[in-house]
gemmi code that builds the backbone of each chain (N, CA, C; Angstrom):
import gemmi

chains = {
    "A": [
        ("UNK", (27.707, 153.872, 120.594), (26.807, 152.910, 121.246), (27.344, 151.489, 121.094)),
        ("UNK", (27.695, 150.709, 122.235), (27.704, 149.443, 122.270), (29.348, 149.412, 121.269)),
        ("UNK", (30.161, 150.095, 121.545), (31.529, 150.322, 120.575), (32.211, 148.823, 120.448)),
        ("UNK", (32.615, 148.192, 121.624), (32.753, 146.742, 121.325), (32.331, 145.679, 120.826)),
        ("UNK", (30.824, 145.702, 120.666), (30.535, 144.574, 120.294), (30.629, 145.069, 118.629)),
        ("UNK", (30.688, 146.285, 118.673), (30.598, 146.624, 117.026), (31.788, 146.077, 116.615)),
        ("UNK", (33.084, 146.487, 117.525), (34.605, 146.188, 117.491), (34.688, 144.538, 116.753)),
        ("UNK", (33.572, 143.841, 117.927), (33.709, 142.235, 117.192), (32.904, 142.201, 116.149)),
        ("UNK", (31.838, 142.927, 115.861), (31.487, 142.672, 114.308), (32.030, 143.092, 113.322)),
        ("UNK", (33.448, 144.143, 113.478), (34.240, 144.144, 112.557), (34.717, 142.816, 112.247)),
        ("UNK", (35.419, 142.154, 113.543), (36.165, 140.953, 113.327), (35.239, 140.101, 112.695)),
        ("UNK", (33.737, 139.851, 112.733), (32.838, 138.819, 112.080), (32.703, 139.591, 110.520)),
        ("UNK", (32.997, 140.728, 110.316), (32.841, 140.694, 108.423), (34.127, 140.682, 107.778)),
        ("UNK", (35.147, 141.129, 108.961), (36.394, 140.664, 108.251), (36.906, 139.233, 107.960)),
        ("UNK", (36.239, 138.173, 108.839), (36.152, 136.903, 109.054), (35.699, 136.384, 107.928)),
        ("UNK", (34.158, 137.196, 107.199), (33.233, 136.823, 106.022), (34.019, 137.156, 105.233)),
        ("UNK", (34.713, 137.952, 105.049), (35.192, 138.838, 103.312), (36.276, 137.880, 103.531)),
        ("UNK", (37.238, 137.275, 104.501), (38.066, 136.308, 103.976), (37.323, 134.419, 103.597)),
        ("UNK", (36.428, 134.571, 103.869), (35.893, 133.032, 103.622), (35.037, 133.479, 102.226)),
        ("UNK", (34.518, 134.415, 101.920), (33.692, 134.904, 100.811), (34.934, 135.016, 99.576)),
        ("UNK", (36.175, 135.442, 99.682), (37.340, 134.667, 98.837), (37.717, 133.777, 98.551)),
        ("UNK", (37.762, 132.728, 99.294), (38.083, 131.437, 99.540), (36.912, 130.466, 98.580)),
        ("UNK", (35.562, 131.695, 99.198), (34.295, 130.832, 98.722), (34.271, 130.999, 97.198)),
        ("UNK", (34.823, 132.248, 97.056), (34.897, 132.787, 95.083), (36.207, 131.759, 94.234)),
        ("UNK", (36.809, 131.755, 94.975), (37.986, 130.908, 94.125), (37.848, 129.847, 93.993)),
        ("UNK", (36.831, 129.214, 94.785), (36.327, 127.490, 94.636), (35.394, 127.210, 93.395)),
        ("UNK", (34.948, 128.711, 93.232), (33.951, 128.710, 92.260), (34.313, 128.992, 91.126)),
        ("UNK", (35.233, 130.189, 90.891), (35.534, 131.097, 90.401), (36.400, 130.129, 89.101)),
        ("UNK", (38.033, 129.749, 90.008), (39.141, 128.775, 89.706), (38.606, 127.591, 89.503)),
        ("UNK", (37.554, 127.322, 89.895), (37.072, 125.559, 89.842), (38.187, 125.057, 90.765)),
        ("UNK", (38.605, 125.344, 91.834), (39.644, 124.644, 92.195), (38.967, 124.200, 93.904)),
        ("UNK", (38.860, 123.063, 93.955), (37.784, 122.274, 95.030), (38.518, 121.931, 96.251)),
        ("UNK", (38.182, 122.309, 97.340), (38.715, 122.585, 98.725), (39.262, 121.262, 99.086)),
        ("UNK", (40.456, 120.657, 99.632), (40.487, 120.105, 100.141), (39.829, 119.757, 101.750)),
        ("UNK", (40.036, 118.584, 102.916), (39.325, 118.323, 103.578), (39.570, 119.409, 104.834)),
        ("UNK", (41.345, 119.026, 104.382), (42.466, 120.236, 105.731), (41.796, 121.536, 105.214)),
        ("UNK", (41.314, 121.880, 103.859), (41.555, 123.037, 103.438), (40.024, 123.770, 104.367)),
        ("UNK", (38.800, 122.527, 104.439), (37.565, 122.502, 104.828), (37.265, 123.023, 105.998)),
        ("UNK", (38.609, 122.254, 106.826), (38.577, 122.482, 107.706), (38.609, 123.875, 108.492)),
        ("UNK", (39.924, 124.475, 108.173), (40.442, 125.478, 108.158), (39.415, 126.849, 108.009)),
        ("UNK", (38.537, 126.332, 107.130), (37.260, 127.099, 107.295), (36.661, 127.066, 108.508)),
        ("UNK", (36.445, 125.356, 108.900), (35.311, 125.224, 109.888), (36.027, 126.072, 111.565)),
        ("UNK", (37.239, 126.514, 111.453), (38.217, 127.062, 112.118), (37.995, 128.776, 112.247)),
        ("UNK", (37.694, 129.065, 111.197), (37.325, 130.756, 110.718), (36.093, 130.768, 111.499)),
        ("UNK", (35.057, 129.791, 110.775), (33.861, 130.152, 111.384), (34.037, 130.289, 112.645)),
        ("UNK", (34.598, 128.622, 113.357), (34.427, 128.851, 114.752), (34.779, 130.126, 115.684)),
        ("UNK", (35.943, 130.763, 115.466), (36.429, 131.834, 116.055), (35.130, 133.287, 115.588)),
        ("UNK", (34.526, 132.834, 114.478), (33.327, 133.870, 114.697), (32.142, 133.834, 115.333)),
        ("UNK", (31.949, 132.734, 115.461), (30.999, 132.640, 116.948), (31.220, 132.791, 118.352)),
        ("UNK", (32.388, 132.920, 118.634), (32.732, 133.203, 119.479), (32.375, 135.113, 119.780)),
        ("UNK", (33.074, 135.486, 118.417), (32.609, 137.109, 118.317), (31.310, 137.093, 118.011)),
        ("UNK", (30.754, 136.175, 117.378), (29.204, 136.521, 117.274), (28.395, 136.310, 118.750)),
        ("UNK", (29.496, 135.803, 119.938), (28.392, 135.743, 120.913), (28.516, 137.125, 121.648)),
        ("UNK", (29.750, 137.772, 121.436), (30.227, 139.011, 122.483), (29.200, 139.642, 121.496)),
        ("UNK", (28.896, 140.040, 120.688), (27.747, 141.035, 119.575), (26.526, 140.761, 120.899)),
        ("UNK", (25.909, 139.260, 120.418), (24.643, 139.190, 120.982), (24.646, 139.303, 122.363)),
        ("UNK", (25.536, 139.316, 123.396), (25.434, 138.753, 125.196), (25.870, 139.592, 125.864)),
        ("UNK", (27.325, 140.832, 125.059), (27.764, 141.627, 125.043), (29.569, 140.653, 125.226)),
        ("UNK", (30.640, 141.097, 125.198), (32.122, 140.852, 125.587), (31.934, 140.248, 126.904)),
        ("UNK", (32.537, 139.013, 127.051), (32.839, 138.093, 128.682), (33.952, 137.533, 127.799)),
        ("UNK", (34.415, 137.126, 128.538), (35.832, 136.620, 128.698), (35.427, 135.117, 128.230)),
        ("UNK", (34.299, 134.420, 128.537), (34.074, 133.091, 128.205), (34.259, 133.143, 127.109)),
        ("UNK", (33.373, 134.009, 125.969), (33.369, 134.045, 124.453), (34.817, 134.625, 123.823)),
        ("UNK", (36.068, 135.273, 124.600), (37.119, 135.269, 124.432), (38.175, 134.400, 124.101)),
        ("UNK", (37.659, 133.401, 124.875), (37.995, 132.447, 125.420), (38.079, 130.912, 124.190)),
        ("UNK", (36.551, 131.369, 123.970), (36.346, 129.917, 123.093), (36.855, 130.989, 121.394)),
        ("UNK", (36.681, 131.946, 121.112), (37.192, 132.321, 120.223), (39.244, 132.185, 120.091)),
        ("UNK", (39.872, 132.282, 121.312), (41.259, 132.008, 121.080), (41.097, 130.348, 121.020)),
        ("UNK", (40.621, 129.420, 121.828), (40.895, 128.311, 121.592), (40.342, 127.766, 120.568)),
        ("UNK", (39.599, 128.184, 119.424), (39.219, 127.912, 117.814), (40.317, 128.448, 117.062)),
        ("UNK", (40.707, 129.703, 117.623), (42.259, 130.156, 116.611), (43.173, 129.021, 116.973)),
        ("UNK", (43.243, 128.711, 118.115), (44.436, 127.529, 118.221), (44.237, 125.988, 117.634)),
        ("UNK", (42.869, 125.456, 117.143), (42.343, 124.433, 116.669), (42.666, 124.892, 115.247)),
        ("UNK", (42.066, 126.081, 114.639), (42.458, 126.441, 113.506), (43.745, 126.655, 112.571)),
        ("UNK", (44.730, 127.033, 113.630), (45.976, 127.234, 113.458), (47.149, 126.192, 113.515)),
        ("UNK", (46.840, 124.543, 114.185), (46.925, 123.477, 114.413), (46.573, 122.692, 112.736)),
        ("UNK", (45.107, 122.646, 112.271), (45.108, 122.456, 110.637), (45.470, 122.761, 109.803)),
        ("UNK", (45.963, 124.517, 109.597), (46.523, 124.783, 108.949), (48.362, 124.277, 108.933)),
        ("UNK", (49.187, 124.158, 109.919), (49.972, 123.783, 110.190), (50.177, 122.648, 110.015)),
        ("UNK", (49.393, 122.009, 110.224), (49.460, 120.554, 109.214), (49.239, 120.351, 108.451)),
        ("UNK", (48.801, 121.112, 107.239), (48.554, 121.033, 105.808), (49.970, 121.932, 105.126)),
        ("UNK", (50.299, 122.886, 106.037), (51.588, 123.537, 105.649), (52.768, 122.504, 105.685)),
        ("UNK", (52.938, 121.709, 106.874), (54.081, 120.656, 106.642), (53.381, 119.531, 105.605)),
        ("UNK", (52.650, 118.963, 104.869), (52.158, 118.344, 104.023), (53.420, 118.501, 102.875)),
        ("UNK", (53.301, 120.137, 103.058), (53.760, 120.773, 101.604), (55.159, 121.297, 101.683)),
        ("UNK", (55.530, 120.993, 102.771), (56.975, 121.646, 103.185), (58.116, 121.248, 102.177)),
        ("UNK", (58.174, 119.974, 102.082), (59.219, 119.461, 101.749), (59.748, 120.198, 100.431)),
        ("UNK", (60.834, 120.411, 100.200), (61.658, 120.871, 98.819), (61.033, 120.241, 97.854)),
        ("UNK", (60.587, 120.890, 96.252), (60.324, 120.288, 95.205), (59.180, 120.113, 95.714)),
        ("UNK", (58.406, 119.933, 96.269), (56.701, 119.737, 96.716), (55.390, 120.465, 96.352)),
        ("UNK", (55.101, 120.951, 95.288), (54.186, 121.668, 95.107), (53.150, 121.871, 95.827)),
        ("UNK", (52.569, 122.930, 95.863), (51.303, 123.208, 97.341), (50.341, 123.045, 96.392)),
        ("UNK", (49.263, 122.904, 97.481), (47.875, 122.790, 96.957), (46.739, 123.829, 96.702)),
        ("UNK", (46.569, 123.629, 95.454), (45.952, 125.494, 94.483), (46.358, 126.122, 94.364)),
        ("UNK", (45.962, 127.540, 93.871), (46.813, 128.641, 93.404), (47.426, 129.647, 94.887)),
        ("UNK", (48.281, 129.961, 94.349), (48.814, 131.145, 95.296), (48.264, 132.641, 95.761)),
        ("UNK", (47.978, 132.700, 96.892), (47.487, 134.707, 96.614), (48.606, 135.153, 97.608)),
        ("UNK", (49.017, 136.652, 96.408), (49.890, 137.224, 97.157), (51.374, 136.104, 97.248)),
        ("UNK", (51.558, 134.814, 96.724), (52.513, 134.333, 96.624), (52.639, 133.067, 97.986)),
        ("UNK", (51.968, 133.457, 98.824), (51.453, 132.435, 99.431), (50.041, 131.569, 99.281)),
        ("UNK", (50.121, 130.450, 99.560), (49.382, 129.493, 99.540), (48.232, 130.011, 100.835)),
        ("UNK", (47.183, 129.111, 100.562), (45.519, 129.621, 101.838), (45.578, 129.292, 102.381)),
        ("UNK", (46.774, 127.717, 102.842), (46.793, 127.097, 103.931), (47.742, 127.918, 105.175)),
        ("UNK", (48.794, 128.489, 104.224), (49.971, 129.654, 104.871), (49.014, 130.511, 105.415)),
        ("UNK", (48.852, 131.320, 104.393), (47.694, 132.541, 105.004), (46.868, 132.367, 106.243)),
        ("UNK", (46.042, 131.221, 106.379), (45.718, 130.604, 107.086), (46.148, 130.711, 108.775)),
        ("UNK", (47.420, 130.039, 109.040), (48.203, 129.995, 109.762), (48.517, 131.109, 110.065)),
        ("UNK", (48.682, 132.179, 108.906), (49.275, 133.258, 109.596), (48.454, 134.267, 110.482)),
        ("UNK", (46.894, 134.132, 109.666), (45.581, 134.717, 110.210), (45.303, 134.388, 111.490)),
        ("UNK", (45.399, 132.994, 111.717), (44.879, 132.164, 113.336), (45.815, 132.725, 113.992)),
        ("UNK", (47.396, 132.844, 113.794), (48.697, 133.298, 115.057), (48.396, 134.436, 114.970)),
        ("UNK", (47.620, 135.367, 114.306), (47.249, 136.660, 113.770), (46.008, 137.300, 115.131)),
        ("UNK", (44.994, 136.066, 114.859), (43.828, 136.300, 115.673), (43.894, 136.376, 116.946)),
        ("UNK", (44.834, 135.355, 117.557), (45.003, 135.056, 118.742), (45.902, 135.892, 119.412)),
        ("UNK", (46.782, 136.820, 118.499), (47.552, 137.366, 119.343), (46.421, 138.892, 119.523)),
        ("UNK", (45.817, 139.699, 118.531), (45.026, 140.534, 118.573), (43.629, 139.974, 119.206)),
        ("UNK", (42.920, 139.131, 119.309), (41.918, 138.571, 120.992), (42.503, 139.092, 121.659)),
        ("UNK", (43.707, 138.432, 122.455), (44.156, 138.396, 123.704), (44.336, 139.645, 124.322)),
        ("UNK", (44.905, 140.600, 123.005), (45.031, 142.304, 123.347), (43.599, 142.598, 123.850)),
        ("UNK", (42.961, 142.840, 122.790), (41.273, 143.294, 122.709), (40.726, 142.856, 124.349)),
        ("UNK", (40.891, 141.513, 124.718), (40.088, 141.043, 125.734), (40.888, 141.440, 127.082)),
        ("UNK", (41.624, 142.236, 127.167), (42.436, 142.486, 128.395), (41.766, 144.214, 128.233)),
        ("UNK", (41.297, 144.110, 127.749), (40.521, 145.940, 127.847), (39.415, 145.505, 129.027)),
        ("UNK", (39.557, 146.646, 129.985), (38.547, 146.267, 130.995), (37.158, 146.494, 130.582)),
        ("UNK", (37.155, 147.986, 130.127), (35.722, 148.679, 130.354), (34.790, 148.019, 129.671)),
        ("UNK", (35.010, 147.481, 128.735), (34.000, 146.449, 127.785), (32.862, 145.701, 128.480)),
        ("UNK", (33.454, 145.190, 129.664), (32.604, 144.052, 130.472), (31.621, 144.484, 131.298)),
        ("UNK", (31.781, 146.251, 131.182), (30.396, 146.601, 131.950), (29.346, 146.193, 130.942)),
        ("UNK", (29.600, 146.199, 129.216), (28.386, 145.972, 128.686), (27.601, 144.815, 128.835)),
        ("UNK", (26.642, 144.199, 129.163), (25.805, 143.110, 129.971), (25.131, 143.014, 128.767)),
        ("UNK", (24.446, 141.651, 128.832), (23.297, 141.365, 128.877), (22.212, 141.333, 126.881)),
        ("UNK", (21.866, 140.553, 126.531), (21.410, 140.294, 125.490), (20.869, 141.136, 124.787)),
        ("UNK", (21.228, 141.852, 123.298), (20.263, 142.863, 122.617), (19.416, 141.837, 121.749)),
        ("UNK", (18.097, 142.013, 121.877), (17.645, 141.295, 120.731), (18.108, 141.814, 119.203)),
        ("UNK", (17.635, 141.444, 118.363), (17.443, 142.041, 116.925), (17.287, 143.617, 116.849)),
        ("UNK", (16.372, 144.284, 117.307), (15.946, 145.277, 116.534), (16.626, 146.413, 117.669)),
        ("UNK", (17.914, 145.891, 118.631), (18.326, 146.864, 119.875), (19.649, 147.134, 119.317)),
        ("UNK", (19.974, 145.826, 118.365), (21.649, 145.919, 117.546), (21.845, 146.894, 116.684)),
        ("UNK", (23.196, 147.835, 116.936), (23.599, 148.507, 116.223), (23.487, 148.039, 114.525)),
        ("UNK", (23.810, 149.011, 113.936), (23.447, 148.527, 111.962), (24.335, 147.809, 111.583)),
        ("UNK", (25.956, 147.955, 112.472), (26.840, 147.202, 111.741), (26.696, 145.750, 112.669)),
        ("UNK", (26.215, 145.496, 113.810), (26.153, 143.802, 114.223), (25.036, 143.262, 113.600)),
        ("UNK", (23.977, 143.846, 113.292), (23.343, 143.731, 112.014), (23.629, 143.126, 110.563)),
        ("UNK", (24.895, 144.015, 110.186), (25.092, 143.745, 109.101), (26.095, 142.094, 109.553)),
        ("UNK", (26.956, 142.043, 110.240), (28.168, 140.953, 110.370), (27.190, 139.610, 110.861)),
        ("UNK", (25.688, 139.733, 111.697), (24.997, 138.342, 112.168), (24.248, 137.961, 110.448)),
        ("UNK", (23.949, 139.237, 109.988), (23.449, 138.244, 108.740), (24.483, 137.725, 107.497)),
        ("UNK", (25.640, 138.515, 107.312), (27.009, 138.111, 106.582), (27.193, 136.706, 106.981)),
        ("UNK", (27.559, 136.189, 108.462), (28.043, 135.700, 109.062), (26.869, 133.988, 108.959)),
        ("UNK", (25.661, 134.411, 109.287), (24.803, 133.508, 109.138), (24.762, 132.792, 107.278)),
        ("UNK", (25.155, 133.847, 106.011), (24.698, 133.362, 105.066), (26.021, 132.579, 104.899)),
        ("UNK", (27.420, 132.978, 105.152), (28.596, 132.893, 105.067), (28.178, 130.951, 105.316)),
        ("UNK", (27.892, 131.079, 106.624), (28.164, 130.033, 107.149), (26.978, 128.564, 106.515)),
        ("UNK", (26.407, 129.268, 106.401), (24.945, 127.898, 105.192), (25.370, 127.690, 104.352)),
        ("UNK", (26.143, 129.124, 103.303), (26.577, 128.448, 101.692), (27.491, 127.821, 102.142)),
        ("UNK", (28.824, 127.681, 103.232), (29.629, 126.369, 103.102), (29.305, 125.270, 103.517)),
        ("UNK", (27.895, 125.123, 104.346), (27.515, 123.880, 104.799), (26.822, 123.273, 103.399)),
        ("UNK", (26.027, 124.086, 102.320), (26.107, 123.251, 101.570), (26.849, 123.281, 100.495)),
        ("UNK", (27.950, 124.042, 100.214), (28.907, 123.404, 99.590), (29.711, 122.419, 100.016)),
        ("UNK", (29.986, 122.497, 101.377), (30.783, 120.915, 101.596), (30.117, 119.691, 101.485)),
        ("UNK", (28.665, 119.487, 101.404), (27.695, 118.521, 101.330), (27.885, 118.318, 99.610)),
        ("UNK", (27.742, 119.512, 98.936), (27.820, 119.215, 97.327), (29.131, 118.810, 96.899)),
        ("UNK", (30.030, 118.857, 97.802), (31.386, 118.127, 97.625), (31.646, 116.617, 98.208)),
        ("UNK", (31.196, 116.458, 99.571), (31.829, 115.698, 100.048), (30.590, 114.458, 100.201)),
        ("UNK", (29.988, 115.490, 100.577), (28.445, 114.877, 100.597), (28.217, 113.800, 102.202)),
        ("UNK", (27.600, 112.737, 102.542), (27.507, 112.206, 103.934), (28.612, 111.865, 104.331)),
        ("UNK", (29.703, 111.448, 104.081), (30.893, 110.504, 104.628), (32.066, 111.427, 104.218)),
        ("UNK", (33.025, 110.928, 104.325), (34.385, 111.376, 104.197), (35.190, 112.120, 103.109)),
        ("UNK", (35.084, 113.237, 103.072), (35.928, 113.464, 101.691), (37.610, 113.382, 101.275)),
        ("UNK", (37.128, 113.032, 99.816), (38.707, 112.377, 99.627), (39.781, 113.265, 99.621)),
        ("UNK", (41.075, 112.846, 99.664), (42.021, 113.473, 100.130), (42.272, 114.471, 99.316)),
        ("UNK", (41.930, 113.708, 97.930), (42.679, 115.137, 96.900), (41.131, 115.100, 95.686)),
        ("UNK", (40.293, 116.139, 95.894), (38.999, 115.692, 95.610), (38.938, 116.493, 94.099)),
        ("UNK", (38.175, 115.923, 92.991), (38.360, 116.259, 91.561), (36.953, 116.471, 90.996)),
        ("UNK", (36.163, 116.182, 91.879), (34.977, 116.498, 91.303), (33.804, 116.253, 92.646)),
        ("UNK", (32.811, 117.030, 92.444), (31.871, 117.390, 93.381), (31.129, 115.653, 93.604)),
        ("UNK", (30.731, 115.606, 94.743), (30.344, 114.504, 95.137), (28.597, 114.438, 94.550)),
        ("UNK", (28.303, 115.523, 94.535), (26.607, 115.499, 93.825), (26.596, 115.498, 92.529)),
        ("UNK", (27.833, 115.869, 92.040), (27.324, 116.169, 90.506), (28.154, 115.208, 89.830)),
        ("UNK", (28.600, 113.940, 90.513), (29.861, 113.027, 89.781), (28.920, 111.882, 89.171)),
        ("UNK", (29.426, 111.675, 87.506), (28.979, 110.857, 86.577), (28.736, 109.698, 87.525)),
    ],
    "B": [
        ("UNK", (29.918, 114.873, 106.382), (30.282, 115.035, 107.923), (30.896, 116.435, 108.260)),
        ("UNK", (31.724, 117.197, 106.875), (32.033, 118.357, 107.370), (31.113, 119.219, 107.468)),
        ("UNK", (30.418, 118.786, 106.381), (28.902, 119.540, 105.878), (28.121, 120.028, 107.831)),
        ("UNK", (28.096, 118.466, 108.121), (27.339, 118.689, 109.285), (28.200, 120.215, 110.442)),
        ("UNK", (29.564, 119.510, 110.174), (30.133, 119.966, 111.138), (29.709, 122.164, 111.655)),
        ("UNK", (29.870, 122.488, 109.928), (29.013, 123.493, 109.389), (27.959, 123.653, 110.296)),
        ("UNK", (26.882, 122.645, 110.000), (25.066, 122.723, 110.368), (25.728, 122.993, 112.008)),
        ("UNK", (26.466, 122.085, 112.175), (26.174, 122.481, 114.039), (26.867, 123.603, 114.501)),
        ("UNK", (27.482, 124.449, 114.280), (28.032, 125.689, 114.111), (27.117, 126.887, 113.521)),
        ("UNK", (25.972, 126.627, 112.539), (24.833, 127.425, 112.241), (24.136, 127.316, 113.082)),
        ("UNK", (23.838, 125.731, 114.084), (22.640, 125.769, 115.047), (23.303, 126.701, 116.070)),
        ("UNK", (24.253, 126.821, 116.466), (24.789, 127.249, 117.420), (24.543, 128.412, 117.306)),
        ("UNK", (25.053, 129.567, 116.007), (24.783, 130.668, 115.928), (23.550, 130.942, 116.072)),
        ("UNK", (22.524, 130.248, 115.625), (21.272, 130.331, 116.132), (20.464, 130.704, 117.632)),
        ("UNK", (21.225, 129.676, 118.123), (21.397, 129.594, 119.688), (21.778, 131.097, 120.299)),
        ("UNK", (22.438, 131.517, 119.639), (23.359, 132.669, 120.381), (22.398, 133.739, 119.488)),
        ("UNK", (21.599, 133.975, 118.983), (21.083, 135.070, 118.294), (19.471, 134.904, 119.281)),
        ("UNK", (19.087, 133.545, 119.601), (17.895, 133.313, 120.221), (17.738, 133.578, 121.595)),
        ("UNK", (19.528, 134.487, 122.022), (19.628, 134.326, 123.568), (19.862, 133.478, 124.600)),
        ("UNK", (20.008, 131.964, 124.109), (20.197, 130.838, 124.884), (21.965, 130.700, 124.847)),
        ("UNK", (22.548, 131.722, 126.088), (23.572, 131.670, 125.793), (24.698, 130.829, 126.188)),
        ("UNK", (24.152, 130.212, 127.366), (24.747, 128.608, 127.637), (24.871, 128.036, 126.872)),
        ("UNK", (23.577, 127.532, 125.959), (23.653, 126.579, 125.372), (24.070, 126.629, 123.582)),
        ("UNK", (24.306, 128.095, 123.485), (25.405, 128.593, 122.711), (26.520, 128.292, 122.601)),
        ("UNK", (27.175, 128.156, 123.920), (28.628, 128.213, 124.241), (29.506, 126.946, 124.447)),
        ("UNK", (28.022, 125.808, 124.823), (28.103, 124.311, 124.873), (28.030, 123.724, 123.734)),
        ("UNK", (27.392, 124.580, 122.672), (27.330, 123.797, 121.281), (28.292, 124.176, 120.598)),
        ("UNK", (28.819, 125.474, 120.836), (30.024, 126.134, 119.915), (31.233, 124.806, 120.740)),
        ("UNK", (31.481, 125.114, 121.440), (32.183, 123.518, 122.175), (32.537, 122.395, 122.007)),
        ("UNK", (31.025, 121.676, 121.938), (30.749, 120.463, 121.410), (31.260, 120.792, 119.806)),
        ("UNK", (30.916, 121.769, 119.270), (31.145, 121.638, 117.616), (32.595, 121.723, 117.554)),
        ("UNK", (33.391, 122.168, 118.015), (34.988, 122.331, 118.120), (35.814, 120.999, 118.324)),
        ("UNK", (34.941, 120.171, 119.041), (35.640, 119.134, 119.940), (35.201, 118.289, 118.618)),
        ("UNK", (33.978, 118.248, 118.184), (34.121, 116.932, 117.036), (34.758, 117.363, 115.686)),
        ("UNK", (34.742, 119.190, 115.685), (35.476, 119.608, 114.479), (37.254, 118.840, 114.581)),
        ("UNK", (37.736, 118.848, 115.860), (39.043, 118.365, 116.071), (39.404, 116.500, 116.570)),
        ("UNK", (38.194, 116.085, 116.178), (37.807, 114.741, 116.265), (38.117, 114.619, 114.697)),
        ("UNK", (37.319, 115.003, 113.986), (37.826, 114.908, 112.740), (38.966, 115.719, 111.565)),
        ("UNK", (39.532, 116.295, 112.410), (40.775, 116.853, 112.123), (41.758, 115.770, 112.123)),
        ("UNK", (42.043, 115.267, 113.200), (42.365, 113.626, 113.584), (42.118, 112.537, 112.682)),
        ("UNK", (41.262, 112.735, 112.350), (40.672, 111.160, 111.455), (41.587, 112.083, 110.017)),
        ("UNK", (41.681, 113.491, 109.960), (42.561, 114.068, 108.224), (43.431, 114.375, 108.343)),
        ("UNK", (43.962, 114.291, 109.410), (45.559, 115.081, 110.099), (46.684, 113.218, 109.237)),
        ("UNK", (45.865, 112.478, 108.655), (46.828, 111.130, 108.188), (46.769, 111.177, 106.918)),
        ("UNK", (46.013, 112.204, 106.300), (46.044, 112.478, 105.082), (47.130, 112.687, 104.255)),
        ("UNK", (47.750, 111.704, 102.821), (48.512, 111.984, 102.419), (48.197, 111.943, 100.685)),
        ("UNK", (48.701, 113.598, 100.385), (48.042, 113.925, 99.436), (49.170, 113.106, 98.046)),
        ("UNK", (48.759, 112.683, 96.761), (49.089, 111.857, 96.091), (50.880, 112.164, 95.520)),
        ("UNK", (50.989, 113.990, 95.661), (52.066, 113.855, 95.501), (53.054, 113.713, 95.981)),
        ("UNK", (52.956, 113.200, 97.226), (53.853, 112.783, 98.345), (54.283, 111.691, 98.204)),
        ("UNK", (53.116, 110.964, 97.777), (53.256, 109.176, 97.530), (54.433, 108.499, 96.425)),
    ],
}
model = gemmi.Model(1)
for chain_id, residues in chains.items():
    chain = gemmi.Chain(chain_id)
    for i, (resn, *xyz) in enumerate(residues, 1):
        res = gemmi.Residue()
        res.name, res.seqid = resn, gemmi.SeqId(i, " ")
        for name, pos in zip(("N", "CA", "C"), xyz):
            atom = gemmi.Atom()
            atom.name, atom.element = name, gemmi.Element(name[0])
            atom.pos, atom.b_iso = gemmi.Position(*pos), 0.0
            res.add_atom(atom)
        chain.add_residue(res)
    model.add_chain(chain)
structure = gemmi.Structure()
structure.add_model(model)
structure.setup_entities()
């Protein structure tokens, strides 16, 4: 039932379980996101609303659409936080997983996303599915990825507020903006 | 401000769970365009050990 949009709520909890890492190591490591690093999130999310709209409206090409051009916004920040760190002798910023850095990973996920969209959305039969399920018409797993996806996305709005708080956060940030002496 | 950037990306999902799917697709949009507005204002960011 409804096999695609389930297809994109894979992509929306696989989306969560990588920001729900990101979200543990900030906590976990004490090691506090930079702004690029913030961003790069706000990049994840975006490309899941895009799948969170094919869940709720069913697969169109519009929500294809704005989901590749968030991988390409996303993949653009990360790439500039990767040349930050390029240079020889340059240490990157936080710990490593897997030996790469989150900003790498990053980059590699967005050129990752965009090339697997573009496959996915060239499938025809998908687009017969039409038209809005409310709540209680959604399969268990778009179920499970709109509420992942919804909590995913509040705890970083207020963790970036408990960091950065109204204005600008600093470049290389050492302590939470709410809780600083 | 990123904080917000967040909130308008939750309203949006909102939007798109409430069925208003235009105005889903205009806010996911709008939130992209100022997310990369301020990408811009950090894309000059230079972190201390560079300096």
């Amino acid at each position: 039932m409804h096999p695609y949009r389930q297809l994109n709520a894979l992509g929306i909890i696989a989306i969560s379980a990588m920001l729900t890492y990101a979200f543990a190591d900030q906590f976990v490591n004490h090691e506090l996101p930079c702004p690029l690093c913030l961003l790069q999130r706000i990049g994840f999310v975006a490309v899941s609303i895009g799948l969170l709209l094919n869940v709720t409206h069913g697969p169109r090409p519009s929500h294809y659409g704005f989901a590749i051009a968030a991988s390409v916004a996303g993949g653009a920040m990360a790439l500039r936080q990767v040349s930050l760190h390029v240079i020889p002798g340059t240490p990157g910023y936080g710990s490593p997983f897997l030996g790469l850095h989150f900003y790498t990973w990053a980059f590699l996920l967005f050129a990752f996303m965009i090339a697997a969209i573009a496959m996915i959305s060239s499938l025809p039969r998908q687009y017969d599915d039409l038209g809005w399920l409310q709540w209680r018409q959604q399969p268990l797993l778009c179920k499970l990825a709109i509420v992942v996806i919804t909590i995913i996305i509040s705890l970083n709005a207020l963790a970036a507020f408990s960091e950065c708080g109204p204005g600008t956060c600093p470049d290389n940030p050492e302590q939470y903006w709410l809780f600083q002496d | 401000m990123i904080a917000l950037l967040f909130l308008l990306f939750f309203v949006t999902a909102g939007l798109a769970l409430r069925g208003k799917k235009s105005l889903a697709l205009a806010g996911a949009y709008l939130s992209l365009f100022l997310s990369l507005l301020w990408f811009l204002h950090h894309a000059s960011d230079e972190l201390p050990i560079l300096l």
